[in-house]
C-alpha positions in Angstrom: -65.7 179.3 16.7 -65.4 176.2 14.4 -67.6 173.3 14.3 -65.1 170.8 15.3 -65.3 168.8 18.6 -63.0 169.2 21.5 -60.0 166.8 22.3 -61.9 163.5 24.3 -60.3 161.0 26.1 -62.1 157.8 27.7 -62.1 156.3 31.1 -63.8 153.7 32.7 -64.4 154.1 36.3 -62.9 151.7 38.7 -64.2 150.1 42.1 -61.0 151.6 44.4 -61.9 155.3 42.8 -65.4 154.9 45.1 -66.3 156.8 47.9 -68.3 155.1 50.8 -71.6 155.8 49.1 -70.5 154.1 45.9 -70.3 156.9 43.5 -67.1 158.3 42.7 -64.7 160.2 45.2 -65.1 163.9 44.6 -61.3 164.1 44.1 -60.8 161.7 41.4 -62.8 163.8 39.4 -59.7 166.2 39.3 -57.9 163.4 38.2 -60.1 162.4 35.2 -59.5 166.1 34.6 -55.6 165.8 34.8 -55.8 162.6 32.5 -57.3 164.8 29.4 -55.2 167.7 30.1 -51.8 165.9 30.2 -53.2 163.5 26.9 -54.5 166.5 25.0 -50.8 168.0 25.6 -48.8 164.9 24.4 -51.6 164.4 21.5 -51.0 168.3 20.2 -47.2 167.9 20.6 -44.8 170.2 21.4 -43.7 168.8 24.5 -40.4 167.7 23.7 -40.2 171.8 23.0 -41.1 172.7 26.6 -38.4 170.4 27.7 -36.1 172.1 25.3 -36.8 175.5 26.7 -37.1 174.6 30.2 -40.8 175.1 30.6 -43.3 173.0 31.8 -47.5 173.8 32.7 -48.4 174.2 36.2 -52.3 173.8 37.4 -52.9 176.9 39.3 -56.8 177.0 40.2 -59.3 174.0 39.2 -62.8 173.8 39.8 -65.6 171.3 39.6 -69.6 171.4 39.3 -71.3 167.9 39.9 -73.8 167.1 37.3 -74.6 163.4 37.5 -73.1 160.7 39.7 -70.3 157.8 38.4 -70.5 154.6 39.4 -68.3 151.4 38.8 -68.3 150.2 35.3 -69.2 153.6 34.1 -67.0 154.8 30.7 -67.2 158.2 30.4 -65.6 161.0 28.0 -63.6 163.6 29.4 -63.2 166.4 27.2 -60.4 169.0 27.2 -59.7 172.2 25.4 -57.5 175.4 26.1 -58.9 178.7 26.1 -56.0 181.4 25.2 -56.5 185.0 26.2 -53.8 187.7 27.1 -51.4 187.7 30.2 -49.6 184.8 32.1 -52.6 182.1 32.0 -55.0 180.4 30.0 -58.0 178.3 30.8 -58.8 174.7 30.0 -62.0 173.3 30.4 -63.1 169.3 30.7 -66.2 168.2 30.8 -67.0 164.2 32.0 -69.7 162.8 29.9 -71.3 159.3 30.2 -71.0 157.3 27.1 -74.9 158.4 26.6 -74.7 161.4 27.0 -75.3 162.6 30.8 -72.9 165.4 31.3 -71.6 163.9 35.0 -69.3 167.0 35.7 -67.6 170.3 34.0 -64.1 171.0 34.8 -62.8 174.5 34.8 -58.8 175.2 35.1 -56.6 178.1 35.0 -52.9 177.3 33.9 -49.9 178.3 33.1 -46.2 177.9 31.7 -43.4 178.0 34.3 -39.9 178.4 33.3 -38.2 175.7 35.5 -35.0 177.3 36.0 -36.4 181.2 37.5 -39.8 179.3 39.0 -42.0 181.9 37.0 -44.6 181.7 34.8 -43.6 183.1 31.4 -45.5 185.3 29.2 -47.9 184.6 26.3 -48.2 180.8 26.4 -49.9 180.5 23.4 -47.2 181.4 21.7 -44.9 179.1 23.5 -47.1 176.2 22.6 -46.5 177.5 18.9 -42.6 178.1 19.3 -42.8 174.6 21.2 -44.2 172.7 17.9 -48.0 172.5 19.1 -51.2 172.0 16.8 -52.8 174.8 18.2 -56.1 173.4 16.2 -56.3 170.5 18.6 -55.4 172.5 21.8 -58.3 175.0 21.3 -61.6 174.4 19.1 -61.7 178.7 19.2 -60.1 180.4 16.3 
């Protein structure tokens, strides 16, 4: 493991994002989630790459533990980072931290590449980020 922090992005929560007890809707959590993955991806690069060679990611399981509640007004951090392993898949993991400090919610995802033409996920995605042109350091804070 290395020192160095995870990719972050910032949000501020809006009023229409609110659920009838004023705190934010359950699903927009996901969302916040979404927002960090799809930014750390364009940030790292490679995407252009995946277009290239057909491929694009594809959110197959997500999951999310409420820490703290959000309200209006409230900017938070969303952090995202990939977690590589063997197979088809790889992880991501967010969490959604209040500007100071409250972790809100962590974010768990499993992912992985689809080739758009045959509808299947492809192997070893890692190395299709790095054939696609990715900084690998800033998609993963693990060596």
């Amino acid at each position: 493991m290395t020192d160095r922090e995870p990719f972050r992005t910032r949000i501020k929560v809006r009023h229409y994002e609110l659920d009838t007890l004023g705190h934010l809707n359950h699903a927009v959590y996901h969302s916040y989630g979404e927002v960090a993955r799809l930014e750390l991806f364009e940030a790292a690069g490679g995407l252009e790459g995946f277009r290239e060679a057909n491929l694009a990611s594809v959110l197959l399981e997500t999951h999310v533990v409420f820490r703290r509640e959000l309200r209006a007004g409230d900017v938070v951090d969303v952090t995202c980072e990939a977690k590589f392993g063997s197979g088809k898949t790889f992880k991501m993991d967010s969490d959604i931290i209040k500007l100071d400090g409250t972790l809100a919610a962590e974010i768990t995802c499993t992912l992985g590449l689809m080739d758009l033409e045959r509808r299947k996920l492809v192997e070893d995605p890692r190395g299709r980020f790095e054939a696609a042109g990715a900084d690998l350091k800033l998609l993963s804070t693990a060596e």
